[in-house]
C-alpha positions, -999 to 999 in steps of 0.1 A, spaced: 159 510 -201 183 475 -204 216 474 -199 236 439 -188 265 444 -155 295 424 -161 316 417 -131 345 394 -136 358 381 -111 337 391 -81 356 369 -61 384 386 -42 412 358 -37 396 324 -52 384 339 -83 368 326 -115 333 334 -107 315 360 -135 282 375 -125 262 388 -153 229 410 -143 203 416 -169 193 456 -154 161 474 -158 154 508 -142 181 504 -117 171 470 -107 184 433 -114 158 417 -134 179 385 -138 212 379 -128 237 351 -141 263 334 -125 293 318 -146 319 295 -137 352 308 -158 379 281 -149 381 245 -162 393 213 -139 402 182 -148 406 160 -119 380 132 -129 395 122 -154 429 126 -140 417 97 -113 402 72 -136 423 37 -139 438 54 -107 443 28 -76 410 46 -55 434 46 -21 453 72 -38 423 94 -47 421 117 -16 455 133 -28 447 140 -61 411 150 -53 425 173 -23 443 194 -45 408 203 -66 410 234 -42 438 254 -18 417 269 3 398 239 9 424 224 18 409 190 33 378 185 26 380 167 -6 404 146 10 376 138 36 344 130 8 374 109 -14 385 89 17 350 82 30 339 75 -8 365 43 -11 354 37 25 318 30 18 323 12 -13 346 -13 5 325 -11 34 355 -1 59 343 15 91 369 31 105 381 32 143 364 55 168 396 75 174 401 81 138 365 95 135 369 118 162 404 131 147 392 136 121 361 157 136 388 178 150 405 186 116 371 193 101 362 217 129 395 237 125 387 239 88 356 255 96 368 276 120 401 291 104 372 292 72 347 310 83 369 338 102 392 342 72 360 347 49 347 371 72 372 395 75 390 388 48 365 386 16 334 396 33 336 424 60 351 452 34 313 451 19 302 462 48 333 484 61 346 514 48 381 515 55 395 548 42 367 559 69 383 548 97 410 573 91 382 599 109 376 575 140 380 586 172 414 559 190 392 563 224 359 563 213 368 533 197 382 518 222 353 528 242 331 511 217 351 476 213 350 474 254 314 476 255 309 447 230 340 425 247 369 419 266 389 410 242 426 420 250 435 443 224 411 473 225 431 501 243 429 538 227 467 532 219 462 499 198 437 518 174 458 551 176 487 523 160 464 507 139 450 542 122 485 553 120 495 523 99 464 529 77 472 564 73 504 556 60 492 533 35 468 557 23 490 583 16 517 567 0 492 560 -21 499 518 -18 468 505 -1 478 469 -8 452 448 6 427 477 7 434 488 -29 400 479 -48 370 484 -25 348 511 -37 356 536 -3 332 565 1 302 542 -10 270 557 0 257 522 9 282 523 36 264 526 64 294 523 95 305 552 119 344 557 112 351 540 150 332 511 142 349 509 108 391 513 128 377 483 151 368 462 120 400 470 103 418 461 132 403 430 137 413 422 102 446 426 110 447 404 139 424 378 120 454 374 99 479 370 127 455 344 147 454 320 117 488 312 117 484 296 151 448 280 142 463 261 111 487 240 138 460 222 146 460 203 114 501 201 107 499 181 144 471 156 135 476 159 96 518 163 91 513 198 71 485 225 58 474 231 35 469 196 22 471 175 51 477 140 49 451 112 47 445 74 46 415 52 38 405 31 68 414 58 93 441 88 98 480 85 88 488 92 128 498 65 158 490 75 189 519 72 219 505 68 255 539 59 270 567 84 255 602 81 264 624 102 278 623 127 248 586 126 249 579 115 216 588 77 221 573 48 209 556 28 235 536 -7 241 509 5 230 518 24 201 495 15 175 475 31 147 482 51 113 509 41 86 540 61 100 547 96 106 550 115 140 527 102 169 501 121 187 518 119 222 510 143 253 527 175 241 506 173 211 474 169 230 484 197 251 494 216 218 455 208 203 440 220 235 456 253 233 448 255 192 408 253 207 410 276 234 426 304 212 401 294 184 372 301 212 387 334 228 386 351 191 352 335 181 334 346 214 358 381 220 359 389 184 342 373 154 306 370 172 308 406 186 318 419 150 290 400 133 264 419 155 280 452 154 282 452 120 246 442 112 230 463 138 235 493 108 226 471 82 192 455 92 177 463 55 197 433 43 176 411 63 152 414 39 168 409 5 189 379 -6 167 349 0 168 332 -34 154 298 -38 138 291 -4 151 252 -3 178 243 15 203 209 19 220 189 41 240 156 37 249 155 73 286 153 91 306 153 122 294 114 132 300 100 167 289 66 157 306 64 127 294 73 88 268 47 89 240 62 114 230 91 107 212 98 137 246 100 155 256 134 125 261 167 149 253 181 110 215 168 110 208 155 69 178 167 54 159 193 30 141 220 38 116 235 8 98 267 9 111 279 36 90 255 59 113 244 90 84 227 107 93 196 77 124 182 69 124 160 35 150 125 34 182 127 15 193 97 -5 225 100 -21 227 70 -39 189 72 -50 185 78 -91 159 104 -89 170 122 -59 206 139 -69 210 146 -109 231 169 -128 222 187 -157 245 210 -187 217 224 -205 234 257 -202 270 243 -195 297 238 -216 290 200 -215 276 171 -233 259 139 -221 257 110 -245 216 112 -237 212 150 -244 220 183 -231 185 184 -215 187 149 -198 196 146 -160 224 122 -147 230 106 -110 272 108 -103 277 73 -104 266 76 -141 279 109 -146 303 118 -175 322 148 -181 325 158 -220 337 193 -226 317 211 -257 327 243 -255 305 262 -274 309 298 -262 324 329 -275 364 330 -274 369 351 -242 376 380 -232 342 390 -246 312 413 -234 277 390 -231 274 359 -220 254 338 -241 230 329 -218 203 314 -236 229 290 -249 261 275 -227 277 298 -204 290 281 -174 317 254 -164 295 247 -136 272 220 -144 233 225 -126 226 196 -98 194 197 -85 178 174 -58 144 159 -65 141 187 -99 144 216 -68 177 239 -71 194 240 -35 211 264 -14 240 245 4 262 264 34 259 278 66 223 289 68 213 255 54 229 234 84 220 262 110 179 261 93 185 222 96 199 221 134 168 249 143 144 229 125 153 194 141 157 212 181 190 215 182 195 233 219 224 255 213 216 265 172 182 282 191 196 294 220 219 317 193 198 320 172 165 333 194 193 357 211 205 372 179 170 382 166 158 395 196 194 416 199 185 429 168 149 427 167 143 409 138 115 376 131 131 345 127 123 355 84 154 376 88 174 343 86 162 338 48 186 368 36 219 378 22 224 386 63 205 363 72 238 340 58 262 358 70 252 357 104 244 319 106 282 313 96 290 333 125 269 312 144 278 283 130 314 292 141 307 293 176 287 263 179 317 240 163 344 259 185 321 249 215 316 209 201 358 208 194 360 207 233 343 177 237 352 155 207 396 165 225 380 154 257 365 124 242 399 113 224 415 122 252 395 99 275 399 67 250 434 71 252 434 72 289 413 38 287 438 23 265 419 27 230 448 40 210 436 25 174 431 50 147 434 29 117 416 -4 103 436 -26 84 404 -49 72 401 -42 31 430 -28 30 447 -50 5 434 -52 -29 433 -93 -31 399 -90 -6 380 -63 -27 346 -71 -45 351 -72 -82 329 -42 -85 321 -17 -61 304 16 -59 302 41 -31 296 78 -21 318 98 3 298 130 20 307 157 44 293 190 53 321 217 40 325 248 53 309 262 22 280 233 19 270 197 14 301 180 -5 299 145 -19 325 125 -45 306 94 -62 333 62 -68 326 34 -91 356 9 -87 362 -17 -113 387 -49 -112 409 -28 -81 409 5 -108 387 40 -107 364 36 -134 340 63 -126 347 95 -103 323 123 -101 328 153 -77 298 176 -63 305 204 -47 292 233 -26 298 262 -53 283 238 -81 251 237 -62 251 276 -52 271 286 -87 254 266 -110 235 281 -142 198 270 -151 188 239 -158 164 231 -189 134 244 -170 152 275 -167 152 275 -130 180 298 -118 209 286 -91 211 300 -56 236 327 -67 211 338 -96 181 335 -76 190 358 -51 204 389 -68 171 393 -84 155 425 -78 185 441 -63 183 480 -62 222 489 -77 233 525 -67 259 526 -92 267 497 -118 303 506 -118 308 499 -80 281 475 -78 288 467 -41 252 457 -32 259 423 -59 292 421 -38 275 417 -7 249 389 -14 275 370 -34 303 371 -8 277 361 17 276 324 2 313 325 6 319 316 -33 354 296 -41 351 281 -77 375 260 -88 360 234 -68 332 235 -90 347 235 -122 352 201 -142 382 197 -173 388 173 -205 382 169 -242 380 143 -265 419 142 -271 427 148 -235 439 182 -242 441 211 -214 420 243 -223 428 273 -212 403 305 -205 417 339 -197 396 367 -176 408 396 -189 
């Protein structure tokens, strides 16, 4: 028997996202994955001066809050040809790092550890066995009996008032829960503090960026001077104050303030996050086998220590992997024709060549045709248009982007640490390094991936720190700044490895003016609907053949979805004809 699961959203703050799943005998026999918000910020930045870009393009998302900023500033950059100074790069290492980190923890106990934890079940826990049981994984501070007798207590109260706020949808009492109640009070305690321990994490970025989200930006470097001789206030402007275009300088105290932003983001990484990850998939080790999807994975590379230009100085290695194989890692070109290409042969798109034609970015267009049914409605039309993701594919091949993808890419190319973690994780859990290629699989390689940045953020301080010492205090380049010295034309491509995947904005610059801007983002490439072919998207390819207990609590599509980490208005585009907004309600 046939039947079709509609959920809408499955998202559970950055919504937008529709999963349709074709069923047969209890089983997903093709699933389909639908972008449900429109954007329109392409447009929005054509004719635009491209310096200003990064603040439009930044506000495409507010929870990532600065990593369009990054791909729009390098974009202008590399068609201009501006390298930017070595203190600027590492600054700006730093503020990428934090995203990840503050990222990755958020999503993890905030939209991804309720699949896995039951929390009306931690009502029956045990304070001291669960105390018991968070000692033995850690030393983190806060795992007396007496913090998880306060914690329950709290819970209990929220459950019978009947007002579970935050805790209000999940489908509790689950068979597919598979958590003892004293493993399930830790992880709801944990989520508590997670939420608590951002606020601190997120200084990181209002000292080196003025404010989060949103943090400020400037092509040809970062918007802060550095002051290596404060005055008596110790904020002072010194000798050999030099750098960004105003605002408060990075002095000592803010060093000192940066250092301690690090050390707390390591304590709850190693003491809390990591520990969680492995608890928690110790009872779930069939999800290690289900999830995969497409088998291909892609970098663009990030994270440079000798500047945008060499790759071969990316901590973020760039590459594609295909079928799976990690013992060969395929060449990226961004800027190559037939490499990168969207399609809309089942978007709500048109190109001037065809629905069924391919385009690079720099030649990209964005033409609404909306052709689907007038929303709310039941079916998507799925042989037809039923996305406002467009479908990018690399080389023809559909991509997964994200964690896994850079932690496959640092294990394939030897990376010391990434198999150090990862061989130790396996054998803790006594699983073939196949295991990786799952909806688990992703999930713990964002941990992972977590720990290794929170390590590298150590030494790009220490290495800022050190140039400052040595009297290098430059963190912006003035060269190109001014109009009056650019090419007539110009066209460039600004990259960086997101938190959620490999991020890129294409620029084509004509007479000082945006004539061309084309965003590609993570949740396009792992969102995106079929192409012509009919080759599914990373979200579509791995719900198929999914086992679903019960369609109306379909948790099991939850799980595998929330692993990518999906936020979707990044990967929706806007406009019409007339230049008219249009609206779509989920009802």
């Amino acid at each position: 028997m046939s039947e079709r699961l509609v959920i809408d959203p499955i998202t559970r703050i950055e919504g937008h996202l529709r999963i349709e799943a074709q069923m047969k005998d209890g089983a997903i026999e093709a699933a389909y994955s639908s972008g449900t918000m429109v954007r329109g910020i392409e447009v929005i930045l054509r004719g635009r001066d491209p310096r200003d870009a990064w603040a439009f393009a930044q506000r495409i998302c507010g929870v990532c809050t600065l990593v369009h900023a990054i791909a729009s500033v390098r974009a202008v950059e590399d068609a201009l040809k501006i390298r930017i100074p070595p203190n600027a790069e590492l600054i700006r290492n730093l503020m990428i790092g934090a995203q990840y980190i503050h990222d990755h923890v958020m999503h993890f106990y905030h939209l991804h550890a309720l699949d896995w934890v039951d929390v009306v079940s931690a009502l029956k826990a045990d304070p001291k066995a669960t105390a018991a049981l968070a000692q033995s994984l850690s030393k983190y501070a806060k795992s007396s009996p007496g913090y998880f007798a306060d914690v329950q207590a709290k819970l209990k109260k929220q459950v019978d008032s009947g007002q579970l706020g935050l805790f209000r949808n999940g489908y509790w009492g689950h068979p597919a829960y598979k958590l003892p109640p004293e493993a399930n009070l830790m992880a709801v305690a944990h989520y508590l503090d997670a939420l608590a321990w951002q606020r601190e994490v997120v200084a990181l970025h209002t000292i080196l960026g003025g404010k989060n989200p949103h943090p400020n930006f400037v092509v040809g470097g970062v918007p802060i001077a550095i002051s290596i001789w404060p005055d008596h206030t110790g904020r002072g402007k010194g000798p050999h104050y030099r750098g960004g275009q105003g605002g408060t300088a990075l002095d000592v105290t803010g060093l000192q303030r940066i250092q301690s932003v690090i050390q707390s983001m390591r304590e709850f990484v190693d003491q809390v996050y990591v520990p969680d990850t492995l608890a928690i998939a110790g009872f779930y080790k069939d999800w290690f086998r289900q999830g995969e999807g497409l088998g291909n994975f892609m970098t663009f590379g990030d994270l440079p220590a000798k500047g945008m230009g060499d790759p071969s100085g990316y901590f973020f290695p760039r590459g594609a992997i295909l079928n799976r194989d990690l013992s060969k890692v395929h060449e990226v070109d961004l800027n190559a024709d037939d490499q990168v290409q969207e399609y809309v042969a089942h978007s709500w798109y048109d190109y001037a060549g065809g629905k069924t034609k391919g385009l690079h970015p720099y030649q990209g267009e964005t033409k609404l045709n909306y052709s689907g049914p007038k929303p709310p409605f039941q079916q998507l039309p799925v042989e037809q248009a039923y996305s406002w993701l467009k479908s990018p594919r690399w080389k023809g091949q559909a991509m997964e982007v994200g964690p896994l993808a850079r932690v496959l890419m640092l294990y394939a190319t030897g990376h010391a640490q990434t198999k150090e973690l990862v061989g130790a994780t396996l054998k803790k859990l006594d699983l073939p390094v196949q295991a990786l290629f799952s909806t688990l699989g992703r999930t713990a390689a964002r941990t992972l991936e977590t720990k290794i940045l929170a390590d590298a953020m150590q030494g790009w301080l220490d290495q800022l720190t050190a140039n400052i010492k040595g009297g290098d205090v430059d963190t912006f380049n003035e060269s190109l700044w001014e109009p009056s010295s650019w090419p007539k034309s110009a066209k460039g491509v600004g990259f960086m490895e997101a938190p959620r995947g490999g991020l890129a904005h294409w620029i084509v610059i004509d007479n000082e003016k945006i004539a061309n801007y084309q965003c590609v983002v993570p949740s396009t490439w792992n969102a995106g609907p079929r192409d012509p072919d009919g080759k599914p998207g990373a979200y579509e390819a791995a719900l198929a053949g999914h086992a679903i207990h019960d369609p109306k609590q379909p948790l099991e599509v939850l799980r595998t979805i929330h692993s990518f980490d999906p936020c979707i208005a990044c990967a929706v585009h806007l406009t019409d004809d007339e230049g008219e907004t249009f609206e779509v309600k989920v009802v």
